[in-house]
N, CA and C of each residue as an Amber inpcrd file, in Angstrom:
protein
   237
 -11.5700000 -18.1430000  -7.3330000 -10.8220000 -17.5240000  -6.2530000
  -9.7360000 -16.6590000  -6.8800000  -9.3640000 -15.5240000  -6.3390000
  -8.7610000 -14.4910000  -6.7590000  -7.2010000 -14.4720000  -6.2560000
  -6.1730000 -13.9330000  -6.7600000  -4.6580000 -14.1970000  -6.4060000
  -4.4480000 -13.5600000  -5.1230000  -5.1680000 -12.8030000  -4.2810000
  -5.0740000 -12.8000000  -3.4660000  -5.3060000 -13.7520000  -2.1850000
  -6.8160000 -13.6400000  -2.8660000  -7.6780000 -14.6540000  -1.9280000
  -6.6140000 -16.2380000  -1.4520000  -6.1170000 -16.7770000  -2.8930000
  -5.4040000 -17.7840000  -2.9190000  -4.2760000 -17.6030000  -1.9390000
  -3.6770000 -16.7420000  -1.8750000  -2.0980000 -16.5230000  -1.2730000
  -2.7720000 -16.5390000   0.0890000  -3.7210000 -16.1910000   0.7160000
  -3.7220000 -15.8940000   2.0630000  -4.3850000 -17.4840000   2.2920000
  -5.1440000 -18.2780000   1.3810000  -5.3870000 -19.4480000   1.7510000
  -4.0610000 -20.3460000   2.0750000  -3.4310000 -20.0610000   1.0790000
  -2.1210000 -21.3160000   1.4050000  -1.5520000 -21.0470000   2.1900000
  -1.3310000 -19.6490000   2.8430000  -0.8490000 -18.9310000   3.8580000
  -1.4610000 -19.7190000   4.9970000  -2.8230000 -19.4710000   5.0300000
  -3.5040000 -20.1580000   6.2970000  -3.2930000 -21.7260000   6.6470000
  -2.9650000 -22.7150000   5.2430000  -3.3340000 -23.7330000   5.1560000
  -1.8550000 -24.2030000   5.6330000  -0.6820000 -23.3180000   5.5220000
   0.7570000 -24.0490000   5.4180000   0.5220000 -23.2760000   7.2950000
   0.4920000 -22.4240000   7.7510000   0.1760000 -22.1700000   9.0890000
  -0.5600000 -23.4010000   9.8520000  -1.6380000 -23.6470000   9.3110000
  -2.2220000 -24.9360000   9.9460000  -1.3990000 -26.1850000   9.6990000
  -0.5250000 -26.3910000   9.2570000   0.2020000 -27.5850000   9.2970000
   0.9180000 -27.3300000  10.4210000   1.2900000 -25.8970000  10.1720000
   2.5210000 -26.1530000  11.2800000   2.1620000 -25.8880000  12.4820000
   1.1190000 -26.0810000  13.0300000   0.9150000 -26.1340000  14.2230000
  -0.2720000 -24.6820000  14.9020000  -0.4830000 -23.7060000  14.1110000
  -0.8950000 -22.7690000  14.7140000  -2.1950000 -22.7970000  14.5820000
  -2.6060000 -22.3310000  15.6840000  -4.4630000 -22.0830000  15.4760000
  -5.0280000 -20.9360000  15.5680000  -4.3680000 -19.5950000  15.7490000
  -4.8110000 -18.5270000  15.0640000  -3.9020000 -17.5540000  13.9180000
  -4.6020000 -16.8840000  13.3230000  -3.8560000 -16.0630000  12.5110000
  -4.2700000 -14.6530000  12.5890000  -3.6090000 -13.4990000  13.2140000
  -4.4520000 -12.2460000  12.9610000  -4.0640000 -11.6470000  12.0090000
  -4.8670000 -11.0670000  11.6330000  -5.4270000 -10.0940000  10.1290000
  -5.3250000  -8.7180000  10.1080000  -5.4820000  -8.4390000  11.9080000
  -5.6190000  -7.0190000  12.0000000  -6.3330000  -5.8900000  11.5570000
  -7.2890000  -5.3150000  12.0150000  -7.6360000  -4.2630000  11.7290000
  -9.4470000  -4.7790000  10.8930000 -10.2110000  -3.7500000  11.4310000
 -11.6350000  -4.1350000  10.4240000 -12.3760000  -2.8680000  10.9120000
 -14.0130000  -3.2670000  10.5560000 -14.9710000  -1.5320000  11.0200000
 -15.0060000  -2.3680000  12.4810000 -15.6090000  -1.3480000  13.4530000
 -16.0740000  -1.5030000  14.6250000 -17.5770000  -2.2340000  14.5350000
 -18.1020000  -2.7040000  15.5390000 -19.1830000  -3.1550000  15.7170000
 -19.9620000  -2.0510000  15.9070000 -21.5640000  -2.5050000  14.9930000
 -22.5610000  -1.3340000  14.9990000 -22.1870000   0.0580000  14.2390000
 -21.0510000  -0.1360000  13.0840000 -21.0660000   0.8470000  12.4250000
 -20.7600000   0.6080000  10.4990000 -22.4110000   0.0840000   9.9520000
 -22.0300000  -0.7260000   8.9090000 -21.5910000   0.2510000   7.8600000
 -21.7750000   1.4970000   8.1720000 -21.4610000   2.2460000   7.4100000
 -19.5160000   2.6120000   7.1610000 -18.5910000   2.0870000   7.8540000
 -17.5820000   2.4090000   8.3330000 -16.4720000   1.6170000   7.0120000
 -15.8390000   2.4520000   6.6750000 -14.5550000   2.6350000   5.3170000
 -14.4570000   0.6330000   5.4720000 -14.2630000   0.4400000   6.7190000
 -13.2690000  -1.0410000   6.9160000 -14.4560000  -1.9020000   6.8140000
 -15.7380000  -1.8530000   6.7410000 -16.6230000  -2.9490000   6.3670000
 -16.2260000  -3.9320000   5.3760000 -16.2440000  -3.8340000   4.3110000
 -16.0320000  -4.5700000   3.1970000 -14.1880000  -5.4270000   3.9490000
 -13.8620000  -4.9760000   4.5930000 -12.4040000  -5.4200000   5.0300000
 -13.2370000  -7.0750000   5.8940000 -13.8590000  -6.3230000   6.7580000
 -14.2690000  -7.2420000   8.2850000 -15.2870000  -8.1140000   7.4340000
 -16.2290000  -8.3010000   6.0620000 -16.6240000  -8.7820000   5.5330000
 -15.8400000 -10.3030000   4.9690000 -14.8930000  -9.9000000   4.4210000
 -13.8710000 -10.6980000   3.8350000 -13.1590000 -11.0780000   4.8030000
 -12.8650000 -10.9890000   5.4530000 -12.3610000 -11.8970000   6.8370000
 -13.6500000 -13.1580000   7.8950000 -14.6580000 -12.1090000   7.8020000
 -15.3940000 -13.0230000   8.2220000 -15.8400000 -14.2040000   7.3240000
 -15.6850000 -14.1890000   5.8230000 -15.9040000 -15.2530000   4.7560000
 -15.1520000 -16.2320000   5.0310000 -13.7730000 -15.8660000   5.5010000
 -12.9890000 -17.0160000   5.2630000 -12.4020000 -17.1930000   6.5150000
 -13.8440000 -16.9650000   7.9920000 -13.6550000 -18.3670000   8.6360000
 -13.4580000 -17.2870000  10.3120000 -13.3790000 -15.7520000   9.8260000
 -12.4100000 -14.9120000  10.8000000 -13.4000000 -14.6090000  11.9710000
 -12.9070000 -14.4730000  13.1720000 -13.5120000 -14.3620000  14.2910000
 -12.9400000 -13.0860000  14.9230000 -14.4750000 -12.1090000  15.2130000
 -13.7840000 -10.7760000  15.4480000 -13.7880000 -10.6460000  17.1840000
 -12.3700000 -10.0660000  17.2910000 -11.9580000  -9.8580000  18.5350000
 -11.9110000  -8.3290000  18.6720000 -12.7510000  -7.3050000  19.6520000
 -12.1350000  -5.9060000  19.8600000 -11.7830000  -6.1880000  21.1820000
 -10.6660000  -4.9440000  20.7770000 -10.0850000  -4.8090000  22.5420000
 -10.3480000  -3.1550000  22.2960000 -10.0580000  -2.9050000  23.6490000
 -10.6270000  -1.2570000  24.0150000  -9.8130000  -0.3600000  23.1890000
  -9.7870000   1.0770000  22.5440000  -9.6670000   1.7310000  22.0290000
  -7.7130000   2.1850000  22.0960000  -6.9490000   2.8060000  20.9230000
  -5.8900000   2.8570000  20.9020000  -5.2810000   4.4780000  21.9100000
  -4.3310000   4.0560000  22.5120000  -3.3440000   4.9390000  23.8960000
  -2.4900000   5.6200000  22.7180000  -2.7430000   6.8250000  23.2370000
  -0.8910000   7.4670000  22.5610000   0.0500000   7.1010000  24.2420000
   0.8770000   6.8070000  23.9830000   1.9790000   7.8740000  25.2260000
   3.1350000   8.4670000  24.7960000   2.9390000   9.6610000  25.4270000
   3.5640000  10.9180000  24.9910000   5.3950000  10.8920000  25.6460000
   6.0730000  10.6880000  25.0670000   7.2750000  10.8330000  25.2160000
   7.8610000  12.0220000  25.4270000   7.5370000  13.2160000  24.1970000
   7.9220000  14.3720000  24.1890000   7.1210000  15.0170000  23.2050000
   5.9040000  15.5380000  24.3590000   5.0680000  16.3490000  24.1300000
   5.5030000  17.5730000  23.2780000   6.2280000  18.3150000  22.4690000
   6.9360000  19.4190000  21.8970000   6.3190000  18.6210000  20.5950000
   6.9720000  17.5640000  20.0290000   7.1810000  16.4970000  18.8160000
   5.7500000  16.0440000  19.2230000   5.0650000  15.6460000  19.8110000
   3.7710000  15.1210000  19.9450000   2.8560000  16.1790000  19.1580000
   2.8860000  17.2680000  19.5350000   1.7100000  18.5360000  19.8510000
   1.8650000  18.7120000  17.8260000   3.4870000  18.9430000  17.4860000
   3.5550000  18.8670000  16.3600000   3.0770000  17.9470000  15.3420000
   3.0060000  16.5370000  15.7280000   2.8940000  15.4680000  14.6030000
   1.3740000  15.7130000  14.8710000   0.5820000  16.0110000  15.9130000
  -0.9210000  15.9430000  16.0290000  -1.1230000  16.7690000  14.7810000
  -1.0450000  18.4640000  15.2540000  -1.4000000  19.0880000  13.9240000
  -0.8980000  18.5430000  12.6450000  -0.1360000  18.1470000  12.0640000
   0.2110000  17.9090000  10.5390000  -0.3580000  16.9890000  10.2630000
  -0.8160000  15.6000000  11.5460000  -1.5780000  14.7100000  11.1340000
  -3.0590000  15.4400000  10.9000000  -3.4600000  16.3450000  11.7250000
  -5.0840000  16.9670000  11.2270000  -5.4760000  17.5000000   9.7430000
  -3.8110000  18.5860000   9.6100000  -3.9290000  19.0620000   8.3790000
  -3.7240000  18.2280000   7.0820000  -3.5520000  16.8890000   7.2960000
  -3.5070000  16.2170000   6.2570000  -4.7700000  15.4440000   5.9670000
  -5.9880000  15.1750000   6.5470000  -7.1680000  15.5240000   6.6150000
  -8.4840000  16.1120000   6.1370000
């Protein structure tokens, strides 16, 4: 087992003492897309025990569309 692997076990294991019965992990590929960057992520979660939950797709809300319209493009051009 690897120093990671380890830290998130004792992580899980000192969580389960104290009472909790889930832990989220956040984030993996979508279902039906094995080809997708986060596979190998949702892989390793599912090894050690993880149960995948999606909920429906992520909302912007726009506060101030001026600063919105802007961060869109610079987020494209960084891309």
């Amino acid at each position: 087992m690897g120093g990671q692997q380890y830290l998130k076990f004792k992580t899980f294991e000192r969580a389960r003492e104290q009472g909790f019965t889930t832990f989220d992990l956040m984030g993996g590929a979508p279902t039906g897309f094995p080809e997708h960057e986060l596979t190998s992520v949702s892989a390793f979660k599912e090894s050690i025990g993880g149960k995948k939950i999606e909920y429906t797709g992520n909302f912007d809300i726009i506060l101030n569309p001026r600063l919105y319209k802007i961060f869109k493009r610079l987020f494209t051009l960084k891309k």
